[in-house]
N, C-alpha and C positions, 0 to 999 in steps of 0.2 A: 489562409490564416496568417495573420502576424507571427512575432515569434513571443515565445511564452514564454513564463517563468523555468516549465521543465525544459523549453529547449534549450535555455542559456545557462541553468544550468547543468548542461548533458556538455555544454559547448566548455564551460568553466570545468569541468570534471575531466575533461579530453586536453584541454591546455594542463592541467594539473598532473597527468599520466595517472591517472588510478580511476576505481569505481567509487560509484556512489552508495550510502548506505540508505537502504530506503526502510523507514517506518513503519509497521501499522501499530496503532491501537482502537479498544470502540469508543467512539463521544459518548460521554459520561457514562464509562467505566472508572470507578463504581459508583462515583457520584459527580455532579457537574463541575463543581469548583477544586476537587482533586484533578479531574481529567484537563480538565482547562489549564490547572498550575505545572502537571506533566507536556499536556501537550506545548505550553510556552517556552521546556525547557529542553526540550528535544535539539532542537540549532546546537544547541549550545554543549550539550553531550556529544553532537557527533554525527544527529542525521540529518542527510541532505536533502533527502524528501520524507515528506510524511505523506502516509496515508491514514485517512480519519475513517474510521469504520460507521456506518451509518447505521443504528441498530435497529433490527429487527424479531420478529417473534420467531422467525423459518428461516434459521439462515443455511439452506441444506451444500452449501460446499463449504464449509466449514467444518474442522471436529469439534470434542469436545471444549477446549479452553476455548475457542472465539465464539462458541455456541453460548458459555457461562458467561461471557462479560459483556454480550448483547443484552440478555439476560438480568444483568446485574444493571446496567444504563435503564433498560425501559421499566424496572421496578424503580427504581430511584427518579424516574418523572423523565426520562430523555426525551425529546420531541427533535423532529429536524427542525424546527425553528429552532431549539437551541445549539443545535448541531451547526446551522449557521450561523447564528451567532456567537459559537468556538471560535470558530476562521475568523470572524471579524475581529473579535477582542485580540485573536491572536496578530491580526494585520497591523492594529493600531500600533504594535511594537516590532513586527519582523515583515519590511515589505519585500523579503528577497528569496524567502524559502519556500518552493512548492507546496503547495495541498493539494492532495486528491481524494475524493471521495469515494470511497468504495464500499459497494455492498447489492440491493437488490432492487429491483424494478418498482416492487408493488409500495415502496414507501414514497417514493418520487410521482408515478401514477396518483398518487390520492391526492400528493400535493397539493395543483395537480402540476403537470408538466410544465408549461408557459411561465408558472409563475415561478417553481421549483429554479428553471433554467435562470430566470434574471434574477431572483434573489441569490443563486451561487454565484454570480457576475459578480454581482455586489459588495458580495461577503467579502472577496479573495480569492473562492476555489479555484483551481486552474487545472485541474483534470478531474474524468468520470472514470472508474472502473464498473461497471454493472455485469455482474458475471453470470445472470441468468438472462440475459439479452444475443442472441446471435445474431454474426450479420442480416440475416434474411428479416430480422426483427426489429431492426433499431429506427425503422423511419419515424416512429412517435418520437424519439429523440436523440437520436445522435446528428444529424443537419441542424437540429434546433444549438443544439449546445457547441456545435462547429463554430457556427454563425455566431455565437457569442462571447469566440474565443475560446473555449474549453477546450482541453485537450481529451480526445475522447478514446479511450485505449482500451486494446482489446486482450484476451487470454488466451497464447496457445500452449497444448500441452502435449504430452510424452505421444498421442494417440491421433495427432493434428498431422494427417499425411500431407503428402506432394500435392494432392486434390485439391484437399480443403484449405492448405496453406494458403493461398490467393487472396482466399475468401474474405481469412481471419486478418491478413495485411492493408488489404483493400478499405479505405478510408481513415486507415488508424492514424494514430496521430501522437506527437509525445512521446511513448516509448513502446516497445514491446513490452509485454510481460507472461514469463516463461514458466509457464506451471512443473516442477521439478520432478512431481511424483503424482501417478494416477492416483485418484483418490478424494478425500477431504483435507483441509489444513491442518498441520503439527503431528499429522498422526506415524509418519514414516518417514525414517530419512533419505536422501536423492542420493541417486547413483551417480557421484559426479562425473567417471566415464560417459556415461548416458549423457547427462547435460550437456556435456564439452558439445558431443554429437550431435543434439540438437539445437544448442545454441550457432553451430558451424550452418546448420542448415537454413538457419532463420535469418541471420548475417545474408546468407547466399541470394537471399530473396525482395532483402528490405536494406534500408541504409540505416531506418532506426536504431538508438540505441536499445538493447534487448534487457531487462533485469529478470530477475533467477529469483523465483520463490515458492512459496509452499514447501515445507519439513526441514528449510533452515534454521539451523536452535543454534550451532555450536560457534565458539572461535573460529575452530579448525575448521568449518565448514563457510564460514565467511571468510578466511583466510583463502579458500581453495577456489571458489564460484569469483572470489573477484579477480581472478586472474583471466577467466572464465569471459564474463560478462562484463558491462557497461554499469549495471547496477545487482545489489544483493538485498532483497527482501526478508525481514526479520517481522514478524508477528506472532506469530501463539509463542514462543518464548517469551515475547514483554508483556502481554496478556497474562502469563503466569505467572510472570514475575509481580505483578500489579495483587490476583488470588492468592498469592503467598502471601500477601504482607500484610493481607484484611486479620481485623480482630474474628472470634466468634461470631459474632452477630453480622459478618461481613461489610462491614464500616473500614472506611479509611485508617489508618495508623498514621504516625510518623516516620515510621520507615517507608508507607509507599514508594512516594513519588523519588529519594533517594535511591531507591531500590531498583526503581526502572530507570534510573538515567544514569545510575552505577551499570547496569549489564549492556544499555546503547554505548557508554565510555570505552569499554572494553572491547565490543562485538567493530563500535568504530575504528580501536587499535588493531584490532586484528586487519581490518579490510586495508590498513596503510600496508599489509605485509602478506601481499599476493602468494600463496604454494601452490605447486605445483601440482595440479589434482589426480594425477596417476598417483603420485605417493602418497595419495590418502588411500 
């Protein structure tokens, strides 16, 4: 495979000495043309990669807040077709900044696949996350989306032994990504002792760069993981920050999209200023 968007930059990130701050939110949370205006202003707050949440009806590694704002996209009309065409609109004005698409198998399947794969081509997208996909699984599409440039990236977590580690490095591509805490998303915070340990282990295995996510919410914990890690994943915190700022009726406000790119601002400043994560 060529080199991608994430690899270059993982490579810009590595000439700069610091991590990356990595995104999520779900396409069209809460509605398309709020998600769209957030997601155009992401770069620009602070993150280096986004990841674009694909929404679904069963999102089961998930908690509660990226459960609601899957939720809140497919009542508000979300399709992946307009999912990709986020990424495009977003291309027409940033051709530099990663997308990754992350979420689940059976939205992509309907698509169906063949066609799912070249219209991401198309879009932009430049990496897959599918986290109910395991290696022994992915020949319907992880070669397909190889083959067409994607980066196709896999999940290990606190429970990923010496055995299965192979498994889960073996074709990956792009980045690692380090599941922090057994479980669903936002609902617990990481032991960052724990992480160091097994991010040391996953370095030990792979040359890829590694990012740290799942139960990252805070400064201090973005502060601490990017001394840690290559990159630091922030999502159910800007998902919440997006349900905070809905009226009653769960509609957009004017504080939304302010809102979420005030706490990436921040979460961004913090990752310039590495601590040391014993002292947390």
């Amino acid at each position: 495979m060529n080199q991608t968007r994430i690899d270059r930059k993982f490579a810009e990130l590595k000439r700069e000495g610091r991590a990356g701050l990595v995104t999520f939110i779900t396409a069209g949370d809460p509605d398309h043309d709020t998600s769209l205006a957030v997601l155009k202003g992401l770069p620009g707050a602070g993150a280096d990669i986004i990841e674009l949440g694909m929404p679904f009806s069963d999102p089961m590694a998930d908690g509660p807040a990226i459960q609601a704002s899957s939720q809140r996209a497919l009542k508000a009309g979300q399709t992946m077709k307009k999912t990709l065409a986020m990424v495009s609109a977003f291309r027409a004005a940033d051709a530099t900044t990663p997308i990754v698409l992350m979420g689940y198998y059976n939205p992509i399947y309907v698509y169906p696949v063949d066609r799912f794969i070249a219209d991401a081509a198309k879009a932009g997208v430049d990496g897959l996350i599918v986290v109910d996909m395991p290696p022994e699984e992915d020949a319907e599409l992880r070669p397909q989306a190889s083959k067409a440039g994607l980066n196709f990236i896999r999940l290990a977590t606190p429970t990923t032994d010496a055995k299965r580690l192979p498994a889960v490095l073996a074709n990956t591509s792009g980045f690692v990504y380090y599941v922090s805490i057994a479980g669903i998303t936002g609902t617990k915070a990481p032991n960052l002792a724990d992480v160091k340990g097994h991010v040391g282990r996953i370095k030990a295995q792979t040359s890829l760069p590694v990012a740290v996510g799942f139960g990252v919410k805070t400064e201090e914990q973005v502060s601490a993981i990017a001394g840690i890690a290559e990159g630091v994943v922030v999502g159910s915190a800007l998902v919440g920050a997006i349900a905070q700022s809905l009226d009653g009726d769960g509609r957009a406000t004017s504080a939304t999209k302010p809102q979420v790119l005030g706490l990436v601002g921040r979460l961004a400043a913090a990752l310039r200023h590495p601590a040391e994560a014993a002292a947390l």
